[in-house]
C-alpha positions, 0 to 999 in steps of 0.5 A, a space after each residue: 466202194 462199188 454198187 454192193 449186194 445183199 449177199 454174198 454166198 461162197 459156195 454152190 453145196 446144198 447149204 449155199 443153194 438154200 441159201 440162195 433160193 430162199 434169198 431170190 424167193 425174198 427178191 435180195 439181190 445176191 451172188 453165189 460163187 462155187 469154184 467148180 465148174 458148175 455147181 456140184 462138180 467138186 462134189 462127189 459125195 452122195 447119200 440121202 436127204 432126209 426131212 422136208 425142206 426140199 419140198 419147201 425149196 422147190 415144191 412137188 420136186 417128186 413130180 420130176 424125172 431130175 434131182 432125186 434119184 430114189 425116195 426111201 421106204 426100206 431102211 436095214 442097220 446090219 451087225 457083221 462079223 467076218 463070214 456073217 450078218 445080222 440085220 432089223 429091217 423096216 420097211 413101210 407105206 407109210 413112206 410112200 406118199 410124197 414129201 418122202 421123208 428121205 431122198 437118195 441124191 447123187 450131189 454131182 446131179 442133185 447140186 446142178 439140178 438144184 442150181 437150175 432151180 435157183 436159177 429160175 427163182 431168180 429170173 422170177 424174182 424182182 431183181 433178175 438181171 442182178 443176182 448171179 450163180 458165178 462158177 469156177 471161181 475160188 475164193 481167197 480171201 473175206 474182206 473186213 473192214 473196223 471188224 466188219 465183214 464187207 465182201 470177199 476176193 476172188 484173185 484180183 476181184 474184190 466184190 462186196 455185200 452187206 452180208 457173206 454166207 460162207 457155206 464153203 464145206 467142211 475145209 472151211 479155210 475162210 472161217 478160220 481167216 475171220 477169226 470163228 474158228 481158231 485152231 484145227 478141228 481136233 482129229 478125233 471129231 474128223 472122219 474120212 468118208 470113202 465111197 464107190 458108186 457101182 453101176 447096175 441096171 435099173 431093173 436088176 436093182 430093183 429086182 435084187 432089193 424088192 424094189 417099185 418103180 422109185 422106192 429105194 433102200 437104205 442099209 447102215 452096217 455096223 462091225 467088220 465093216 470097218 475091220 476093228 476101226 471106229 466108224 461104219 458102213 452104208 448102202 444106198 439104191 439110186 436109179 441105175 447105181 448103188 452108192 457103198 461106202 464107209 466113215 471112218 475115224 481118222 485118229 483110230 484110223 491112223 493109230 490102227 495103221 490100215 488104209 481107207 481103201 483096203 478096208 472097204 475092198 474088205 468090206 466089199 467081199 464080205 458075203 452079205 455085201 458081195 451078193 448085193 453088188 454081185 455083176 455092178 461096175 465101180 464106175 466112181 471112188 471119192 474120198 472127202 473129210 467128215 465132220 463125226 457130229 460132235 457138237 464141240 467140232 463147232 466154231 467158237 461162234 456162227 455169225 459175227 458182224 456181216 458174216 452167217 456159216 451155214 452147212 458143213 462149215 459149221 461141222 452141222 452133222 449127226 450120226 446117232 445110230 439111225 441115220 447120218 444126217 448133213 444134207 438136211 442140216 445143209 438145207 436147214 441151216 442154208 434157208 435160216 442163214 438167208 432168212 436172218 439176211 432178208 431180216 436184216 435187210 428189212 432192218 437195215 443192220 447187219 451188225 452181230 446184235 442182228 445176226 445173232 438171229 441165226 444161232 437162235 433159230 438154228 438153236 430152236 430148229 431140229 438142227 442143234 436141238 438133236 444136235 444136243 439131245 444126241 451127243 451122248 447117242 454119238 459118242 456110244 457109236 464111237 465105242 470100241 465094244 460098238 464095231 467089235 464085240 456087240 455085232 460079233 455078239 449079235 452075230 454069233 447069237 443069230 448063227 446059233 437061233 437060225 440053225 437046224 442041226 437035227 440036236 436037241 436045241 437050246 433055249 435062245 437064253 442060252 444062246 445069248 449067254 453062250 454068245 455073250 461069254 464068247 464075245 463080251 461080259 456081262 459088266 460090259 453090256 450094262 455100261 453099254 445098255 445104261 450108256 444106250 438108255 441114256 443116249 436114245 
């Protein structure tokens, strides 16, 4: 066999670019392969980074004009019917002092830049001529040899290690070869995620969402936005742009017949959407599958003998109302991954009994602790009476309390009922508050 690594990473995602920084700062020897052209360029999702590992990866990133595009400290959810919206706003200093508690990142960007940094903790390392960021290369198969992953191929490349990090994304095709997760994902724990990136200029951005110099907004919509299908919508400011997009169930999509595309052109002319990005240029559209955070999206396991999956290839994703998190995930699961191989190396065993290592600190990290505290939280979003009756409810009530007729006006009590009786039943909102209180 040829002179083999510590490691072997497929994939240039944030899962995989922790992984690496952490394996160069622990001088292994490693090779990262991502099959774009450079790390990111296959990546043309966007949102926000929460948590604060990324000052761990590459400490005082605030410091740098590259990388992040905003860190946030205004946060909005929005209930929407048709013609209005109804929205709880935050916003605090206490957000403003680094390390931001969440991050607007464009990946495209964000990956490069993260690569670069990657790339410097191996010139620094003990072993700089012999670890290796390895672009445009696609991986096709993962080498077993007795049950034990040895390495992968590349075309007619064969390269080995002790151990592989498959951080390969949510298509996760080399998980599925070795055995970790059987069959398809059932439809109903998949979504679609569809986005546009619409360019406005910086100091009209910031003027528009009463914004300093960095700061940056987050807005998650719940109802219209989806016309009727199980998802949500989100708004985020990054430099010059604003990323606007939608999650979309794709078994209520495909069932309710309507396009991901039609729907956020819909949800694009809604009033309150429409004055946000009124004069922005769409300079980008991507579409990607998404994992909805149900934990049962899991592979059967996360490791086996010399093999770790880290990131969206273990579906690590939650959405439980507040925010929708999968980049810290990525981050997370990525630095435990490389954690357990420099471990492993230290013992010289990179069997299973080793490995297993990993799920036990992902299951003592907030990962998979949320991960299982929030599942009730996850599926009440996935309610119908979530994205139609109770923001058309909130609605109509918010129409009724904030208007001035020159008449006698109704105690906000019946406001309420009225706009209850109009949009829901009572029974239904005492499931859905029991369900609520349970889940949160």
């Amino acid at each position: 066999m040829d002179e083999k690594f510590d490691a072997i990473i497929v994939g240039g995602g944030i899962a995989g670019l922790s992984a690496a920084m952490t394996l160069a700062k622990g001088n292994a020897r490693f090779l990262l392969i991502e099959r774009g052209e450079f790390c990111g360029a296959k990546n043309v999702s966007g949102g926000v980074l929460w948590g604060s590992d990324l000052a761990k990866l590459v400490p005082e990133y605030w410091l740098e004009t590259g990388g992040i595009e905003r860190f946030v400290n205004h946060r909005r959810l929005t209930f929407m019917d048709e013609q209005s919206a109804f929205s709880v706003d935050f916003k605090s200093e206490h957000f403003n002092e680094p390390p931001y508690s969440g991050v607007t990142v464009l990946r495209a960007v964000f990956d490069e830049w993260l690569a670069g940094k990657v790339q410097a903790a191996i010139d620094e390392s003990e072993h700089p001529d012999e670890s290796f960021l390895a672009t445009d290369i696609l991986v096709e198969e993962v080498l077993q040899e007795n049950g034990k992953v040895v390495g992968i191929r590349a075309g007619e490349e064969r390269f080995y290690a002790d151990c592989v990090i498959l951080a390969e994304g949510v298509n996760n095709l080399l998980t599925r070869q070795i055995g970790l997760e059987k069959e398809y994902v059932p439809v109903d724990h998949m979504g679609i995620g569809v986005k546009e990136v619409l360019k406005l200029d910086s100091k009209r951005l910031e003027d528009r969402f009463q914004l300093r110099g960095r700061s940056g907004l987050t807005n998650e919509f719940v109802g219209f936005c989806s016309e009727g299908v199980e998802g949500g919508g989100f708004l985020y400011t990054n430099s010059d742009s604003i990323s606007l997009g939608l999650v979309l169930g794709l078994k209520d999509l495909k069932a309710k017949e309507k396009t991901p595309y039609d729907i956020l052109n819909t949800f694009k002319e809604h009033p309150a959407v429409a004055d946000m990005i009124s004069g922005a240029e769409t300079v980008e559209y991507s579409a990607h599958a998404v994992s909805t955070g149900n934990i049962k999206a899991l592979p059967s396991e996360l490791y086996a003998d010399g093999v770790l999956i880290a990131g969206e290839a273990a579906h690590l994703l939650l959405n439980a109302g507040k925010a929708i998190q999968g980049m810290d995930y990525a981050m997370r699961s990525g630095i435990l991954a490389a954690e357990t191989v420099i471990e492993a190396k230290k013992a010289n065993d990179y069997t299973s009994g080793m490995l297993k290592n990993y799920r036990s600190a992902l299951e003592n990290s907030y990962v998979l602790k949320d991960m299982r505290s929030f599942q009730d939280a996850v599926h009440l979003l996935h309610q119908p009476n979530m994205f139609g009756a109770v923001p058309n409810m909130i609605c109509d009530f918010g129409r009724q309390f904030f208007t001035i007729s020159g008449e006698e006006t109704p105690k906000a009590s019946k406001m309420m009922h009225a706009a209850i009786k109009r949009n829901a039943s009572y029974w239904d909102l005492v499931k859905l508050g029991l369900k609520g209180a349970r889940a949160l």
